[in-house]
ROSE-4610 file (N, C-alpha, C; in Angstrom, 1 decimal, always signed):
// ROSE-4610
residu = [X/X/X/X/X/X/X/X/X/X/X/X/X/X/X/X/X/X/X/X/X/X/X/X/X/X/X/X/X/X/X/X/X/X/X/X/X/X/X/X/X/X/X/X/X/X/X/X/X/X/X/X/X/X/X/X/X/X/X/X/X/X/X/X/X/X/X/X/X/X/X/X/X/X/X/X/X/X/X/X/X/X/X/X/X/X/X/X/X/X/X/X/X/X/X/X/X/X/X/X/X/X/X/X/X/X/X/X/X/X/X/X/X/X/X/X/X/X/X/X/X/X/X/X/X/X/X/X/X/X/X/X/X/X/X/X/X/X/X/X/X/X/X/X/X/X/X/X/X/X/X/X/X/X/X/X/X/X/X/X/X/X/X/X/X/X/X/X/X/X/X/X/X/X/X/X/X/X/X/X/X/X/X/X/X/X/X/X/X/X/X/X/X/X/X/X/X/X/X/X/X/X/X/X/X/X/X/X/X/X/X/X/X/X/X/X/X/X/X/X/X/X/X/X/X/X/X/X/X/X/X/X/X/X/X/X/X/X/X/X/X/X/X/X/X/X/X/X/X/X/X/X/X/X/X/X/X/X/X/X/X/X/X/X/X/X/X/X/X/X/X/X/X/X/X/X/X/X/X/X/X/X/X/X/X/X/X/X/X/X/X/X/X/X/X/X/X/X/X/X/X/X/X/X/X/X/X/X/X/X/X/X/X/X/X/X/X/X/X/X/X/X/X/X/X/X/X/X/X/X/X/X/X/X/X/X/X/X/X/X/X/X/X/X/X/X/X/X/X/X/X/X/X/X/X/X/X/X/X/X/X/X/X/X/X/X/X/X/X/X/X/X/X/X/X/X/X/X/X/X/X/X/X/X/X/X/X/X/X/X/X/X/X/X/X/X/X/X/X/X/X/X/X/X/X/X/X/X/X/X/X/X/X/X/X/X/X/X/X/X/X/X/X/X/X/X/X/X/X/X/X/X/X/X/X/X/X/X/X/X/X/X/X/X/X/X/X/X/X/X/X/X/X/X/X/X/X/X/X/X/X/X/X/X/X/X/X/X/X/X/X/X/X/X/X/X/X/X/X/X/X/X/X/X/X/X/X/X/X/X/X/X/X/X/X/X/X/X]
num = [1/1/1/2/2/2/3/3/3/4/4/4/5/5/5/6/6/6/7/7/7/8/8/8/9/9/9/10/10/10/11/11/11/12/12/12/13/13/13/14/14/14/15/15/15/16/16/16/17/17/17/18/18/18/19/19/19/20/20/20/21/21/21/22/22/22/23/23/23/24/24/24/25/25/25/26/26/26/27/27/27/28/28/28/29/29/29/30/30/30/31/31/31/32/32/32/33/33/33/34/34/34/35/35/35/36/36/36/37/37/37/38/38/38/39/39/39/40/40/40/41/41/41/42/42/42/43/43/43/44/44/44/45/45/45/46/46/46/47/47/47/48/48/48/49/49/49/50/50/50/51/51/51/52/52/52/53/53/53/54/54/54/55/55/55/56/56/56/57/57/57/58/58/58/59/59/59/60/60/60/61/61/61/62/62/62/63/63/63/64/64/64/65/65/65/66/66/66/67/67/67/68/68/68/69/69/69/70/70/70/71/71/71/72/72/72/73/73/73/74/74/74/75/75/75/76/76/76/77/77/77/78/78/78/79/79/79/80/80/80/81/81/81/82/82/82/83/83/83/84/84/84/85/85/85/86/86/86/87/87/87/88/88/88/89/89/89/90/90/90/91/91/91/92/92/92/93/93/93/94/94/94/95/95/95/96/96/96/97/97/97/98/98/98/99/99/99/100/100/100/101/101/101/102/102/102/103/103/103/104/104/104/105/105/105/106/106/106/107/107/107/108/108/108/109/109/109/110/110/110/111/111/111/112/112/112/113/113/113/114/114/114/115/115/115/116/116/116/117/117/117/118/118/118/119/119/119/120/120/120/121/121/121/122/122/122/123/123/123/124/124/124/125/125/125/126/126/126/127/127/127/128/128/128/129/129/129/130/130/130/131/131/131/132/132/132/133/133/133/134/134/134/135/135/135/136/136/136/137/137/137/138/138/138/139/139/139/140/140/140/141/141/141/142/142/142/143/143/143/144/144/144/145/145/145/146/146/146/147/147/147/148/148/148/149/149/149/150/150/150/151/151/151/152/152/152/153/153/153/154/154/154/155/155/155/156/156/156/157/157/157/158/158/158/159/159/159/160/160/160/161/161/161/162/162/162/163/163/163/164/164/164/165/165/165/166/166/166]
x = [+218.7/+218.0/+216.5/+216.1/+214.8/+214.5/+214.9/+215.0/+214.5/+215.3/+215.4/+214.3/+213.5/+212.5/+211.4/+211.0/+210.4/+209.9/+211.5/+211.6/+210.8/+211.3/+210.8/+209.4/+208.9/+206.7/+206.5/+207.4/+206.4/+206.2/+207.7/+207.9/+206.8/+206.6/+205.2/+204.4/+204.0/+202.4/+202.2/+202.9/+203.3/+202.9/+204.0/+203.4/+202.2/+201.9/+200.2/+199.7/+199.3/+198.6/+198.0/+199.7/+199.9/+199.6/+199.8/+199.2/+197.3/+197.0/+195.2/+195.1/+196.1/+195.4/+195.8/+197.1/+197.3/+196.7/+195.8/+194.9/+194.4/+194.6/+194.5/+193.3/+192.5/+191.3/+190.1/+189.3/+187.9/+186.7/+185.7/+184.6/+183.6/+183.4/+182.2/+181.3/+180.6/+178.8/+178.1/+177.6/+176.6/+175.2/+175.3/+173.8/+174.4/+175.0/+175.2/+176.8/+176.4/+177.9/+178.9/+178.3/+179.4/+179.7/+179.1/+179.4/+180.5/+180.2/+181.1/+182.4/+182.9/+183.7/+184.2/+183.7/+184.4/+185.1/+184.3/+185.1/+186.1/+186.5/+187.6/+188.7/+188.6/+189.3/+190.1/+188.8/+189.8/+190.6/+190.2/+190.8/+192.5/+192.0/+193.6/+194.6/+193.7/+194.2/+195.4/+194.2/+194.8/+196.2/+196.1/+197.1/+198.6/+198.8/+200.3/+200.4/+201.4/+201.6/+200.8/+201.7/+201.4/+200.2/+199.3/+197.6/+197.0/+197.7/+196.8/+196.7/+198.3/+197.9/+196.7/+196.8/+196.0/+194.5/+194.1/+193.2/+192.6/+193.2/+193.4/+192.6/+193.7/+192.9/+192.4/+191.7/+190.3/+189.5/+189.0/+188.4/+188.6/+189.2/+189.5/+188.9/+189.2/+188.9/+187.3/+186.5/+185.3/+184.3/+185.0/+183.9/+183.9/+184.8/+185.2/+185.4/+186.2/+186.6/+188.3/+188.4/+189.4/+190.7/+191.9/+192.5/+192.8/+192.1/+191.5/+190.8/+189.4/+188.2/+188.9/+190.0/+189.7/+191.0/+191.9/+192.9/+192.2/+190.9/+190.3/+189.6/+188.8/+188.0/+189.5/+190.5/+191.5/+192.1/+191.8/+192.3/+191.1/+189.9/+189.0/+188.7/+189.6/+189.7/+189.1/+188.6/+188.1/+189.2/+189.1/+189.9/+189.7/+190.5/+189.6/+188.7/+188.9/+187.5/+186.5/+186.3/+185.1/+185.1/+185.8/+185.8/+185.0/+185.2/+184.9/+183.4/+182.9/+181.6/+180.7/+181.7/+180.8/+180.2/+181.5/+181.2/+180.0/+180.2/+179.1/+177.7/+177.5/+176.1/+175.8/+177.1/+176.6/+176.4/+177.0/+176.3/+174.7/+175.0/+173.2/+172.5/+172.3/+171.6/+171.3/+172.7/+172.9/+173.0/+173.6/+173.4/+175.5/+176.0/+177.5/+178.0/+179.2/+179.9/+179.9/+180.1/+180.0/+179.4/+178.0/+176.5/+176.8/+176.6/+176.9/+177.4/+179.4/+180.2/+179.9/+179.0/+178.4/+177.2/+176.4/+175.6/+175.9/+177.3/+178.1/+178.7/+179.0/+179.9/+179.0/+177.8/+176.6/+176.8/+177.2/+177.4/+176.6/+176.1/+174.7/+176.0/+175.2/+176.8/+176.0/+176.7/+176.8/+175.8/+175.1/+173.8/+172.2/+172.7/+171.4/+171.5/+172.9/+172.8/+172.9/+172.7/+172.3/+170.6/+170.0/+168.8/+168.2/+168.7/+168.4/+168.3/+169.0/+169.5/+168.3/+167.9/+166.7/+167.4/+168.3/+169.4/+169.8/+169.1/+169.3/+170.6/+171.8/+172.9/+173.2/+172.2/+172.3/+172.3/+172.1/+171.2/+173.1/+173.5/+174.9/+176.4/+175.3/+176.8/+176.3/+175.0/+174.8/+175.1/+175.4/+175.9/+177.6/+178.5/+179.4/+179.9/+179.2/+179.0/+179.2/+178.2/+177.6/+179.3/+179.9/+181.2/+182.4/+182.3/+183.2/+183.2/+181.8/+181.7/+182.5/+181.8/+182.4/+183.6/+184.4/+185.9/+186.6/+185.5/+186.3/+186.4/+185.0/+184.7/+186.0/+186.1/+186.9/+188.6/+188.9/+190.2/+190.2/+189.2/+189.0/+188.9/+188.6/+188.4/+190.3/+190.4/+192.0/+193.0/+192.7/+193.7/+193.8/+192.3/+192.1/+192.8/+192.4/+192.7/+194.9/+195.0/+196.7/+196.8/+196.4/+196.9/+196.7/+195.6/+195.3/+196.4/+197.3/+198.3/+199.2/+200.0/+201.0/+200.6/+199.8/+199.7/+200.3/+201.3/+201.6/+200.6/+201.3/+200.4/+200.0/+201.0/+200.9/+200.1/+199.3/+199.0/+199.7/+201.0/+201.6/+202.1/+201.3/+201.5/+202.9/+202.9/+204.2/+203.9/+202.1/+202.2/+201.4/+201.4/+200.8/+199.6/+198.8/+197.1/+196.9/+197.5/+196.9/+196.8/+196.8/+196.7/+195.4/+194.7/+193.8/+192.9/+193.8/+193.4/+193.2/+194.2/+194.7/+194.4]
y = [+118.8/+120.0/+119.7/+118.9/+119.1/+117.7/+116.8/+116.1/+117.1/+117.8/+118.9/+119.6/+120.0/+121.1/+119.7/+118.5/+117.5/+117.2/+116.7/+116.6/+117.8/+119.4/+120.2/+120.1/+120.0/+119.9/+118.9/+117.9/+116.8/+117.4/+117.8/+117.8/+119.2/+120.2/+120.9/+120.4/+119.6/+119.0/+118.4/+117.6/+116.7/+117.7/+118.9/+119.7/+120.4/+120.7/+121.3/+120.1/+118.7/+118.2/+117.8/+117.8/+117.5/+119.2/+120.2/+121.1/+121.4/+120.8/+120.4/+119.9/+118.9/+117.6/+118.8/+119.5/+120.0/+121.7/+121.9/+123.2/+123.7/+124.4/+124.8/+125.7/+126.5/+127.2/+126.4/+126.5/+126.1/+127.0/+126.6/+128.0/+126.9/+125.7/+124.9/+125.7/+126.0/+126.8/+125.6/+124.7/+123.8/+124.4/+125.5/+126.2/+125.6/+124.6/+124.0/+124.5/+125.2/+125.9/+124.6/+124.0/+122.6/+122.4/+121.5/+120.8/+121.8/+123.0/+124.0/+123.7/+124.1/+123.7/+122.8/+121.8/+120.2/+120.2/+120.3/+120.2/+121.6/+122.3/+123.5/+122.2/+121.7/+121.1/+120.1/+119.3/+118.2/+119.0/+119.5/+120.4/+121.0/+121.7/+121.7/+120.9/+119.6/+118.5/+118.1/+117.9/+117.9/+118.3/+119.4/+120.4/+120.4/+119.4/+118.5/+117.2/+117.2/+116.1/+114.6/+114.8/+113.8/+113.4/+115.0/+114.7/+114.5/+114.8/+114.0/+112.4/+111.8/+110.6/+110.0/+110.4/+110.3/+110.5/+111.3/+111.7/+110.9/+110.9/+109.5/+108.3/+108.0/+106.4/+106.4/+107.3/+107.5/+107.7/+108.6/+108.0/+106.6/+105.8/+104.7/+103.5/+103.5/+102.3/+103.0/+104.3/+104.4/+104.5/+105.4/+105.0/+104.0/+103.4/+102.6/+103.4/+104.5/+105.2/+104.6/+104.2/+103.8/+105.4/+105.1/+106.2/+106.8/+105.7/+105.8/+107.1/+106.7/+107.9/+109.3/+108.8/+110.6/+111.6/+110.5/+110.9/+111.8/+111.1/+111.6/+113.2/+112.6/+114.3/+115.5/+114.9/+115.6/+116.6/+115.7/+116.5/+117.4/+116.9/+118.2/+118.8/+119.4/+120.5/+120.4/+119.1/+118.9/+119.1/+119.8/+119.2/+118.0/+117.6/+116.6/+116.6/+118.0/+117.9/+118.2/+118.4/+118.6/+117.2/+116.2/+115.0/+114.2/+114.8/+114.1/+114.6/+115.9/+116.3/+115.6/+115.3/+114.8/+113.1/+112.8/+111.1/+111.0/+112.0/+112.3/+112.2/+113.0/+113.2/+112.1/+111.2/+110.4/+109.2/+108.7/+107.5/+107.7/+109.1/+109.7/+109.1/+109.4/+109.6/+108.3/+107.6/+105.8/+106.0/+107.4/+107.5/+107.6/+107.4/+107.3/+108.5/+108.3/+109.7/+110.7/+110.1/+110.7/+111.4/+110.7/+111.4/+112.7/+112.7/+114.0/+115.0/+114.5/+115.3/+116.1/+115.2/+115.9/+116.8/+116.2/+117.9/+118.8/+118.9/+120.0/+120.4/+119.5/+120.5/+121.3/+121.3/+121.5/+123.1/+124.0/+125.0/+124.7/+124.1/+123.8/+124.4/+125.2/+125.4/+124.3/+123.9/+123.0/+123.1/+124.0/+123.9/+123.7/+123.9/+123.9/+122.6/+122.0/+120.0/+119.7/+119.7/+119.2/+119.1/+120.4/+120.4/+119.2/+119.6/+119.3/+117.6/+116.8/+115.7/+115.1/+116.1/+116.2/+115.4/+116.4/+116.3/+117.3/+117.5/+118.2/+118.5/+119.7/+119.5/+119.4/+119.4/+118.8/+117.3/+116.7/+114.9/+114.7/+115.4/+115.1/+115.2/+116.4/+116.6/+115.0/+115.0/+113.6/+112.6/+112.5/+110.9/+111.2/+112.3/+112.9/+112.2/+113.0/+112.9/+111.1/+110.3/+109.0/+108.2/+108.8/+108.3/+108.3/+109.6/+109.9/+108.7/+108.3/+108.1/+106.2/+106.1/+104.7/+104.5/+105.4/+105.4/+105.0/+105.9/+105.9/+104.7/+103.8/+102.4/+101.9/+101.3/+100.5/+101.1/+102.1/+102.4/+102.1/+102.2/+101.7/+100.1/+99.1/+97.6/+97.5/+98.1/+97.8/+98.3/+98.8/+99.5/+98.6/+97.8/+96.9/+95.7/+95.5/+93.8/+94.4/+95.5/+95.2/+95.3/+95.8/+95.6/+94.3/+93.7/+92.2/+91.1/+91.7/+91.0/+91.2/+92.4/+92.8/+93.0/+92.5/+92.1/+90.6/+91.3/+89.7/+89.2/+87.6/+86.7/+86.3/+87.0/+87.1/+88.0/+89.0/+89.8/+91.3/+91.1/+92.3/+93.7/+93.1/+93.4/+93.7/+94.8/+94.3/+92.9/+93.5/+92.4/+91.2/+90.0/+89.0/+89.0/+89.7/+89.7/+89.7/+90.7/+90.0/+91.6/+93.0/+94.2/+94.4/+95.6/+95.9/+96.8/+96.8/+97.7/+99.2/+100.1/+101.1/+101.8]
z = [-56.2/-55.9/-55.8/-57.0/-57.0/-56.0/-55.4/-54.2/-52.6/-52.6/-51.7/-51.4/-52.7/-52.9/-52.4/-53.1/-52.8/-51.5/-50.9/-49.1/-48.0/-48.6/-48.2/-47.7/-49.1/-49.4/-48.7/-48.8/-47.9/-46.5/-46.0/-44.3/-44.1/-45.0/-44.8/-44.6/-45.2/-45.4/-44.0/-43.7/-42.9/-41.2/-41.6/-40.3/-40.4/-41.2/-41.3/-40.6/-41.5/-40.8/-39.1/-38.9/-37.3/-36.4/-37.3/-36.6/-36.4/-37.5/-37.6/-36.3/-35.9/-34.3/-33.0/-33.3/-32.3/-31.5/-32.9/-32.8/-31.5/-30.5/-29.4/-29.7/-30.8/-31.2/-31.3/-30.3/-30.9/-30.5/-31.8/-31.8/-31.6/-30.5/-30.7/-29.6/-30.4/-29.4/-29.3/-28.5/-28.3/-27.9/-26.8/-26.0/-24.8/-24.7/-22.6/-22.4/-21.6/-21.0/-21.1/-19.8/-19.6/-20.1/-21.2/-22.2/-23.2/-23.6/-24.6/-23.4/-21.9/-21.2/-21.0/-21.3/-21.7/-22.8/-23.7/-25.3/-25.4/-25.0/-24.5/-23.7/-22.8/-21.9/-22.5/-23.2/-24.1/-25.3/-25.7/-27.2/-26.3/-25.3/-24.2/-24.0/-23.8/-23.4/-24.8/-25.9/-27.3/-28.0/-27.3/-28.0/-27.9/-27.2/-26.8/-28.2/-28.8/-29.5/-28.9/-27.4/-26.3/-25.7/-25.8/-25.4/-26.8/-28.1/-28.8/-29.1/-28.7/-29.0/-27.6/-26.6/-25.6/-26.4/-26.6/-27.1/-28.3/-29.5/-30.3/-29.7/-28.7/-28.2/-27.6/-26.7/-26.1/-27.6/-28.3/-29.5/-29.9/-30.3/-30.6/-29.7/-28.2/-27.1/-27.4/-26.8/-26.4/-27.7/-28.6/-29.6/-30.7/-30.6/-31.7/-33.1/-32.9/-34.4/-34.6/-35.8/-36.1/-36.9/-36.7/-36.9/-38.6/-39.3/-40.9/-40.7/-40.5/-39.6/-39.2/-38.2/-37.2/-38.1/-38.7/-40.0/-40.8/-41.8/-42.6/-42.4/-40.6/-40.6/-39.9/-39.6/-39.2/-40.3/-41.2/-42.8/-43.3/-42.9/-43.4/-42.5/-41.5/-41.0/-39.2/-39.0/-37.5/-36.7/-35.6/-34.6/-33.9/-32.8/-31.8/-31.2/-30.5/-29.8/-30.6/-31.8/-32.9/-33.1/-33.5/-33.8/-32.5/-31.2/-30.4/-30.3/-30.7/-30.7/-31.8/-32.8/-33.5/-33.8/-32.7/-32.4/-31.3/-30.5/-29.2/-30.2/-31.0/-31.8/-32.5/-33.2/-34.1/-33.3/-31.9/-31.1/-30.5/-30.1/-29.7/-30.6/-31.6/-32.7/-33.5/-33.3/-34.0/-35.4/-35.9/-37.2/-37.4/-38.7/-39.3/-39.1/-38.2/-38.2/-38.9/-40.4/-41.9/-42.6/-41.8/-42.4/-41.1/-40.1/-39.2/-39.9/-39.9/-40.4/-42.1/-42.5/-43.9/-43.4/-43.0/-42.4/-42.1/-41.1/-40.9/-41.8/-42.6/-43.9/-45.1/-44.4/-45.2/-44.9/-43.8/-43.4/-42.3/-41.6/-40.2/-39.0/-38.6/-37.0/-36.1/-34.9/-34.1/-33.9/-33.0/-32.0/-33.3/-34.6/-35.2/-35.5/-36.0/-36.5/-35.3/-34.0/-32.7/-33.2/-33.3/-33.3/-34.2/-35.7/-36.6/-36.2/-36.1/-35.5/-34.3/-33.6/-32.0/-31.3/-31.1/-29.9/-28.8/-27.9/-26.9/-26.7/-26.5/-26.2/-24.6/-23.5/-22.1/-22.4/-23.3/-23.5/-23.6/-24.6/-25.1/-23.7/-22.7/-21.6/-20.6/-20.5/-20.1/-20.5/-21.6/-22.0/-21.9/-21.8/-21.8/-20.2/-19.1/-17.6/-17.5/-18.1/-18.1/-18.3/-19.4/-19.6/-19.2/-18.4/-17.1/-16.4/-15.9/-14.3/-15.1/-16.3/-16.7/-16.9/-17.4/-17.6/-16.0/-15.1/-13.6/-13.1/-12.9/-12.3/-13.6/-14.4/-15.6/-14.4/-14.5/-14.0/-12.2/-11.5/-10.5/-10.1/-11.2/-11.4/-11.7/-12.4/-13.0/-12.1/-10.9/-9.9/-8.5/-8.5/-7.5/-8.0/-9.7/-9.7/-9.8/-10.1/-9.7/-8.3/-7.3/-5.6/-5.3/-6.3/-5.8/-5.9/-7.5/-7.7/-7.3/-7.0/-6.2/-4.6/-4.2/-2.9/-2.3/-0.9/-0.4/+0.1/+0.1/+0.5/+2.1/+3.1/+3.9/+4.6/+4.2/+4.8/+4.7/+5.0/+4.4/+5.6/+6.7/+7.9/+8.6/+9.8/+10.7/+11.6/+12.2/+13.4/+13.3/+14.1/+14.1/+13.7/+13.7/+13.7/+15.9/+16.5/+17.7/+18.3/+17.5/+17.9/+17.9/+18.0/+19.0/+17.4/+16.7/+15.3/+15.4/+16.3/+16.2/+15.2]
């Protein structure tokens, strides 16, 4: 019985936690519309088991947070897309996720530890935008060099090379 009761608490805890990553609620005010519209989108994106591990390893490849890191602020209460706001501020800035995420747990709301930090939150949809456009060229190089390799060697053609190029 007391096995039972044991198994229970874990498999709670276990779903709290995973409901922390899968939180579909966010209250981040930055001051830049976009930008608050972005971190809505990802946090959407998030809210699938499946968009979080997506989500996950985008943290992981672009900012180099290890899943120690987004585990830990996942447990004090971040969602992703707060995780992902506050990895945004702490590359701005060149200062430890840690130290951020401690400012904020200072009680600071978003747009004043932007300030506090002298971080414009357009600087942040900018470097945001900047990372877009880089994700696209990176998926654009990796989509060429596969046609390159699944391309025949012939050409790949019906006709000889002797049409008019219709």
């Amino acid at each position: 019985m007391k096995k039972c009761i044991a198994l229970i608490a874990v498999c709670a805890l276990a779903a709290a936690c995973l409901a922390a990553d899968f939180s579909a609620s966010l209250s981040i005010k930055t001051g830049d519309t976009s930008l608050d519209l972005s971190l809505r989108d990802f946090n959407t994106r998030a809210s699938t088991p499946a968009g979080a591990v997506g989500v996950r390893a985008d943290l992981r490849q672009n900012f180099s947070l290890s899943d120690r890191e987004i585990t830990f602020l996942s447990r004090k209460g971040y969602t992703l897309a707060e995780i992902y706001y506050l990895v945004m501020l702490a590359k701005h800035t060149g200062k430890h996720i840690n130290d951020v995420a401690a400012l904020h747990g200072q009680g600071v709301g978003w747009g004043v530890l932007a300030k506090r930090l002298g971080v414009r939150p357009s600087d942040l949809n900018k470097l945001r935008v900047q990372q877009k456009k880089t994700e696209k060229v990176i998926i654009r190089e990796k989509t060429r060099e596969q046609i390159r390799i699944h391309a025949p060697a012939g050409g790949g053609g019906r006709g000889m090379g002797r049409g008019k190029g219709r």
